[in-house]
C-alpha positions as CSV (number, residue, x, y, z in Angstrom):
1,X,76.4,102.4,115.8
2,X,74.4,99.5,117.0
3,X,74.5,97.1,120.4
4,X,75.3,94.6,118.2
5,X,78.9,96.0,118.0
6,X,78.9,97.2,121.2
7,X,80.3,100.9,120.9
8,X,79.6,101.8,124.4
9,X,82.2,98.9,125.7
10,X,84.8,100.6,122.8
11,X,83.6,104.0,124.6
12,X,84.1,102.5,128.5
13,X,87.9,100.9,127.8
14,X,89.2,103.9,126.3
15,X,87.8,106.2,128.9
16,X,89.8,104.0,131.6
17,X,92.8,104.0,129.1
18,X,92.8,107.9,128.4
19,X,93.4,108.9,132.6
20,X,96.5,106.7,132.1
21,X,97.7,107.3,128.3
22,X,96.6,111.1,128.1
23,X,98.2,111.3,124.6
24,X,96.0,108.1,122.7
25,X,93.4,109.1,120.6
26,X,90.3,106.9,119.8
27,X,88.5,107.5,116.1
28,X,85.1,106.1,115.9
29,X,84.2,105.6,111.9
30,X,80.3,104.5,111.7
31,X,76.6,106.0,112.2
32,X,73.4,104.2,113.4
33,X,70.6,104.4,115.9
34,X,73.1,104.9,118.8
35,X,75.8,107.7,117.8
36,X,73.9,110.5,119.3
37,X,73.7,108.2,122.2
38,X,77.0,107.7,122.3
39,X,78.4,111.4,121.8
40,X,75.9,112.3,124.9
41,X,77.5,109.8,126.6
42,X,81.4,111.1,125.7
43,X,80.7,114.7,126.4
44,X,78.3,113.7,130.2
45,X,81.4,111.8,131.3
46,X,84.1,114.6,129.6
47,X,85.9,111.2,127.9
48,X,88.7,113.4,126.3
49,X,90.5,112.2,122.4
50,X,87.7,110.7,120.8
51,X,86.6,111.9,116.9
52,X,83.6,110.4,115.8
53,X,83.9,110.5,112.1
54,X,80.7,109.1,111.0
55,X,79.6,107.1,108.2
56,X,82.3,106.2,105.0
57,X,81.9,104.2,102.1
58,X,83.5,100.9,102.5
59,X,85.6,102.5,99.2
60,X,87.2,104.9,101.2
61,X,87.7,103.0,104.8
62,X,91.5,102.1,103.8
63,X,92.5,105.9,104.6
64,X,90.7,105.7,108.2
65,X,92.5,102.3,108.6
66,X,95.9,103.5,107.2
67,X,96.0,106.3,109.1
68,X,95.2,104.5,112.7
69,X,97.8,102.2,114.5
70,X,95.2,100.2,116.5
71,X,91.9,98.2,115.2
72,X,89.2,97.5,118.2
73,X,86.2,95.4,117.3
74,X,84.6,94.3,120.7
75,X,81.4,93.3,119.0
76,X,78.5,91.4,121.1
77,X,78.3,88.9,118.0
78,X,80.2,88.9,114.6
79,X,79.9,85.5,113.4
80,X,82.9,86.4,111.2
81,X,83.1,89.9,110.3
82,X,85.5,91.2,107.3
83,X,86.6,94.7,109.4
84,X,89.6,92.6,111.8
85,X,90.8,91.2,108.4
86,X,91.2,94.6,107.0
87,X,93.1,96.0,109.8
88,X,95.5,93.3,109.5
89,X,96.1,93.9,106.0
90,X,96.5,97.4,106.9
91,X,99.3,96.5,109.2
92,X,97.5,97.4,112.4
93,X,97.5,96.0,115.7
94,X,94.0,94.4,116.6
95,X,92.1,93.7,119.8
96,X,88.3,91.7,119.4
97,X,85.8,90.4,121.6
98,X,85.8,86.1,121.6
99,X,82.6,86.7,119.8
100,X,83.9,87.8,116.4
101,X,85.0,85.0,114.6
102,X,88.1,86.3,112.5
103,X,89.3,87.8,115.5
104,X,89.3,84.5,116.9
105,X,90.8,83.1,113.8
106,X,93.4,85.1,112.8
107,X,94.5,86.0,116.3
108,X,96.3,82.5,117.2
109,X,98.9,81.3,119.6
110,X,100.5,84.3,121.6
111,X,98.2,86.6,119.7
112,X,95.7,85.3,121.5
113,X,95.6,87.6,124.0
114,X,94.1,90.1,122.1
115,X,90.9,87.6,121.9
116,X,89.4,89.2,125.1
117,X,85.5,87.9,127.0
118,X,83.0,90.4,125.6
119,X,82.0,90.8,129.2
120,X,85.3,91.6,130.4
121,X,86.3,95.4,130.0
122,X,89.5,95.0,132.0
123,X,91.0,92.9,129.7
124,X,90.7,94.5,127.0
125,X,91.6,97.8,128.8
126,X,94.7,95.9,129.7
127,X,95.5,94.8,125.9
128,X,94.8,98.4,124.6
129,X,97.4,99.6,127.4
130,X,99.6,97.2,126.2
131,X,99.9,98.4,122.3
132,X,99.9,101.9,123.3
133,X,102.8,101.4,125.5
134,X,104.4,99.0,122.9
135,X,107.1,100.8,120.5
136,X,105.4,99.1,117.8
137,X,102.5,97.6,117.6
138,X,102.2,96.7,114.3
139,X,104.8,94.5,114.6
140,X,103.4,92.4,116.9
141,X,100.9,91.2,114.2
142,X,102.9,90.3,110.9
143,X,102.7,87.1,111.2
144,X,98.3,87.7,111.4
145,X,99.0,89.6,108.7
146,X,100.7,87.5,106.6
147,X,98.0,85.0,107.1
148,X,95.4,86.9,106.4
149,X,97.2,87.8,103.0
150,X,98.5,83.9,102.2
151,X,94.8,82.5,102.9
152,X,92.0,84.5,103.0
153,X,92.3,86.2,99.7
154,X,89.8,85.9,97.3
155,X,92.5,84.0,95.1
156,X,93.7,82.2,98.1
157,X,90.4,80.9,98.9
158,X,89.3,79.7,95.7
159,X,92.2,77.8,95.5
160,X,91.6,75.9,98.8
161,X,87.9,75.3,98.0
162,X,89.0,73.9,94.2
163,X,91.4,71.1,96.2
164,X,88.7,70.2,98.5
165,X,86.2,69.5,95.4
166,X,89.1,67.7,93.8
167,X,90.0,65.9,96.7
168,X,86.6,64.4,97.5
């Protein structure tokens, strides 16, 4: 828990979302210099649904992504960041800041919308309204998914950078 990945903004769109959506839950996995900050902040403003789970081993972060529906990464700056790749895989829906370059990336064409300004809560209040009132939002990213899995494995991508050597 760090500015740099902006948990408050995380903390500020799902309290607007919960007074709506009184059933969504929000799981925060992570420690750092800010989570007592942050859990002050969630129990001064009585923001309702919200675990904070704490640090896990990147080994074990699959469960916590497997058993979520919805990824948010609304980091400040992520010059590419591996975490929105792994909710895809995971078959989840996924909302980033225009800051964190897979987001920007993988989320293309109608996805997006799911690219929201880092200064602009509302938006991505609106896009995590949106996949909670969706019947499935999983679905809406297969074809993200299936990108991330045709060209951004490790297999994937050292075939792409042995046909640019071979092609120069």
């Amino acid at each position: 828990m760090v500015d740099r990945e902006n948990p408050r903004g995380v903390l500020e769109a799902f309290k607007a979302i919960v007074i709506s959506c009184p059933d969504v839950w929000l799981m925060i996995v992570g420690a750092g210099p800010q989570l007592n900050e942050l859990r002050l902040y969630v129990k001064e403003n009585q923001i309702p649904n919200i675990v904070f789970v704490g640090y896990i081993p990147y080994v074990k972060l699959e469960q916590y992504l497997f058993s979520a529906d919805v990824f948010i990464h609304l980091a400040k700056n992520e010059p590419w960041g591996v975490s929105p790749q792994d909710a895809l895989v995971a078959g989840l829906g996924l909302i980033t800041s225009d800051k964190v370059g897979s987001g920007v990336c993988h989320l293309q064409n109608d996805l997006n919308r799911f690219v929201v300004p880092i200064n602009d809560l509302s938006t991505a209040v609106e896009r995590m309204i949106e996949l909670v009132q969706h019947d499935d939002p999983k679905s809406l990213f297969k074809l993200a998914k299936d990108s991330v899995l045709n060209n951004f494995t490790a297999d994937a991508l050292a075939t792409q950078w042995v046909r640019r050597l071979m092609d120069r």
